[in-house]
N, C-alpha and C positions, 0 to 999 in steps of 0.2 A: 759867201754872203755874210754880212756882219751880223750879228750876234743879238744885235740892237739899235733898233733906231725909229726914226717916227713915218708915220703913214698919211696917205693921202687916201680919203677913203670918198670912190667916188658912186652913187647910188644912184642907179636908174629905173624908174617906172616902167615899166609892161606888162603886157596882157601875158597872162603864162605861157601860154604858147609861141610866146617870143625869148623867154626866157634861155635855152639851151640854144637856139640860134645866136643869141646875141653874145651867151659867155661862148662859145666855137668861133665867132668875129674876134671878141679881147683877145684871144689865146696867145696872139701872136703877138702883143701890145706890154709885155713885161710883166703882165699883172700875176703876184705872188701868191695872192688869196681871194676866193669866192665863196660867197655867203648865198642862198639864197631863198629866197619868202615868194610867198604866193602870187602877189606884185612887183616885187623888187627884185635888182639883181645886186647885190653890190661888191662892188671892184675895189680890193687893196692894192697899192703898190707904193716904194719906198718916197719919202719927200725928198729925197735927193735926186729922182728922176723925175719930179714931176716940174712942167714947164708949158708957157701956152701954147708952144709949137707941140710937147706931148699932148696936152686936151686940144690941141683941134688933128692932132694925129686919130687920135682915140671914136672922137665925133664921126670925122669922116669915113671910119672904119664901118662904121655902125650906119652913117646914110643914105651910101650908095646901094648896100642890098635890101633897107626898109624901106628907101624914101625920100623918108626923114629922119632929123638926132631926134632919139627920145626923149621926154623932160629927164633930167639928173641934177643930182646939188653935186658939190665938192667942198669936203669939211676936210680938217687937218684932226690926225690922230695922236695920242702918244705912243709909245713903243708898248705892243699888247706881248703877250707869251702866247703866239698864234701853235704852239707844239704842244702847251698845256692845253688849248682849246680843242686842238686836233684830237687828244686821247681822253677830253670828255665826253666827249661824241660820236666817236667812232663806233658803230656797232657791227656782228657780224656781218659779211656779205658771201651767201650764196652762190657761188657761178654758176654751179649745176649741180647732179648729185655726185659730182668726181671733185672739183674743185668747192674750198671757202675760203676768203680773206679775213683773217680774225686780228684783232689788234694784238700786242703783243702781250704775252702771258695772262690772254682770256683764257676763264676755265669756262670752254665753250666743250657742248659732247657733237662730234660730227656723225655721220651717218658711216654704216661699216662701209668700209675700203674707200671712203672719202680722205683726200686731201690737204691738210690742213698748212695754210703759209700764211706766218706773222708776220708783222707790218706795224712797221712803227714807221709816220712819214715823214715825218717832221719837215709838214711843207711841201717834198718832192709828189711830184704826179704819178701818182698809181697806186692809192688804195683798193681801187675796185672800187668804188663808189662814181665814179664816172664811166657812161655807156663804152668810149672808145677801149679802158681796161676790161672791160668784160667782153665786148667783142672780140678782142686779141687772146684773151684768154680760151673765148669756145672756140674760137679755130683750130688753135694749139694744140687743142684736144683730139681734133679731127685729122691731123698731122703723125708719122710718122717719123718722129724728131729724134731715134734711139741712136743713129749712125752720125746722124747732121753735124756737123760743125757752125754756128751759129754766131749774128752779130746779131747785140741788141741796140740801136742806136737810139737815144734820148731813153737811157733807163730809168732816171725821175728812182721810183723806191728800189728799183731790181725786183719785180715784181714776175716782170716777164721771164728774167732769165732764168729766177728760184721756181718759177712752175715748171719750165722745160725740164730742167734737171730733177725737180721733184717728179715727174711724169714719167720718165727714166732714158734722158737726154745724155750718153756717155764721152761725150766729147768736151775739150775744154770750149766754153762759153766767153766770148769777149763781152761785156757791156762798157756801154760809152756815155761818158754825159759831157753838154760845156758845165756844167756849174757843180762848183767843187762842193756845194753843201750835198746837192745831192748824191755823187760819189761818196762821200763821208758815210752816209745814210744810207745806200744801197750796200756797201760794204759793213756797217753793222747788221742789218736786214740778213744778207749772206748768211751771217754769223749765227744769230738767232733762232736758224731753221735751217745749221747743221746741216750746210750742202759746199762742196767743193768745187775746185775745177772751173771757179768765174771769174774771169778779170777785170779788174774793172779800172778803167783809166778815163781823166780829165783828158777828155777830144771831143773837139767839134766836127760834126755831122759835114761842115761846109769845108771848114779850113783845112781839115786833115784829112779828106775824104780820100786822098788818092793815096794816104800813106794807107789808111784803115783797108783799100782795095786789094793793095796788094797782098794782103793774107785773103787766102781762101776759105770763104763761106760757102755754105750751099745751103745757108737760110738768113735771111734778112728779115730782122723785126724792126718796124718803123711807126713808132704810135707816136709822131710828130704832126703839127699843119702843114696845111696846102702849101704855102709860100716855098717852106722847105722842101717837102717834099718835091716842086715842080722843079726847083733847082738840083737836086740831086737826082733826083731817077734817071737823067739820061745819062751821071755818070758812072749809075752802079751799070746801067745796061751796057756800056762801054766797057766799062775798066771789071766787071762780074756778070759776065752775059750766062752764064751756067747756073746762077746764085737764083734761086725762087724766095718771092720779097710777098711777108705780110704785112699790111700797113691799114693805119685807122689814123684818125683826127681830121677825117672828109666829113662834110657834112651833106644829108642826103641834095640837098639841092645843087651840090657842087659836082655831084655823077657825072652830068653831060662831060665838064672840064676834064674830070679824072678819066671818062671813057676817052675824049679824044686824044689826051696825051698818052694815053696805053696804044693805041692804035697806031700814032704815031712813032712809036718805041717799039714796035711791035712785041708787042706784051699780050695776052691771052687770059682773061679770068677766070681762075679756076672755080673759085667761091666767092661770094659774096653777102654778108650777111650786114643785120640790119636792128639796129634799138632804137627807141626815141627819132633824136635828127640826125643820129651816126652813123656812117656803115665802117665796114675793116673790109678790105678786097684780101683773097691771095693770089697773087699772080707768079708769073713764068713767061719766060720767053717761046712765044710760037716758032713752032719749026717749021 
């Protein structure tokens, strides 16, 4: 991702409870940064992708599960330091009393035999300040990860794969991302919080899927969207029928779809938990 350049910063009106529905619709629309206020949601992403077949991409995204598009303007930005803005605001986050995501080098005091994993994001998805990170994280917990050999696809900060290993995950850890900033960022992350044994390679979830298959996992972390996910999961159940897959970035209204295509796949949920508009499933394949 370049280093700098200018924005399209597009802001829409809603009632709050529209809010987390509507940034779970964008997710899959390229947008790089999310802001958001009590009425507003607003949506960055670069002016180099933006075009009227993208905003009526974007529109239509948004109408067919409301309705209707909701009001929004579109202003043109100039190039912010959205990484200087990320670490004025970043504040602890809690996951529970085993896990906290703290920015990097807070002098934050955690609770005894609490876990502490810094996070600098600049930008990549998973500070833990979004439901679908947190839910990935308390299943984790709930998990049995010490033998596992483990893929994390769309690692965004490495977030996921530094808790397993921090948990006491002793197998080497693959993580994967397409986008090289966030590799960059997941690998100083690694670094930071003094854990080993991750790898971490530019691969796409779609394109490289049947190279990533052939090495054996027996846990898949997937906090990607639906779109993605529907295209892949028949080929982890194919090509990693043994592999048990936790995934988030469903939103709860999307359950029916996600239940039919487990069924489909014959897949079985073991857990399923639940924040705001999010759930994470873990599943396995039924015998």
């Amino acid at each position: 991702m370049p280093t700098s350049h200018d924005y399209i910063e597009l802001t829409f009106t809603l009632s709050p409870e529209l809010i987390e529905p509507c940034l779970g619709l964008l997710s899959g629309q390229n947008i790089e940064y999310f802001q958001e206020e009590e009425n507003r949601l607003h949506a960055y992403l670069p002016e180099s992708e933006w075009s009227s077949k993208k905003e009526q991409s974007i529109i239509e995204a948004l109408s067919v599960p409301l309705g209707s598009a909701p009001h929004y303007t579109v202003r043109h930005m100039a190039h912010r330091n959205w990484n200087a803005e990320w670490e004025a605001n970043l504040k602890p986050v809690e996951i529970s009393d085993r896990i906290m995501i703290v920015q990097q080098n807070s002098d934050v005091k955690q609770k005894k035999g609490q876990i502490l994993i810094e996070i600098n994001p600049k930008m990549s998805f998973g500070t833990g300040y979004h439901a679908t990170t947190r839910l990935m994280l308390r299943q984790i917990e709930n998990i049995d990860l010490k033998e596992m050999r483990i893929l994390d696809i769309g690692t965004g900060t490495g977030v996921l794969a530094i808790a397993c290993r921090k948990i006491g995950n002793t197998h080497e850890i693959l993580a994967i991302d397409n986008d090289d900033w966030a590799v960059e960022n997941a690998r100083e992350n690694v670094s930071v919080n003094n854990v080993d044994n991750i790898r971490l390679e530019l691969l796409d979830a779609e394109d490289d899927l049947q190279e990533i298959l052939a090495q054996h996992h027996d846990l898949i972390l997937a906090n990607i969207n639906r779109n993605v996910l529907d295209r892949i999961l028949p080929s982890i159940k194919e090509k990693a029928p043994t592999s048990r897959v936790l995934l988030s970035g469903i939103m709860i209204y999307d359950e029916p779809w996600l239940k039919k295509l487990l069924k489909k796949l014959n897949y079985r949920t073991v857990e399923t938990l639940y924040e705001d508009e999010w759930l994470s499933t873990y599943i396995t394949l039924a015998s």
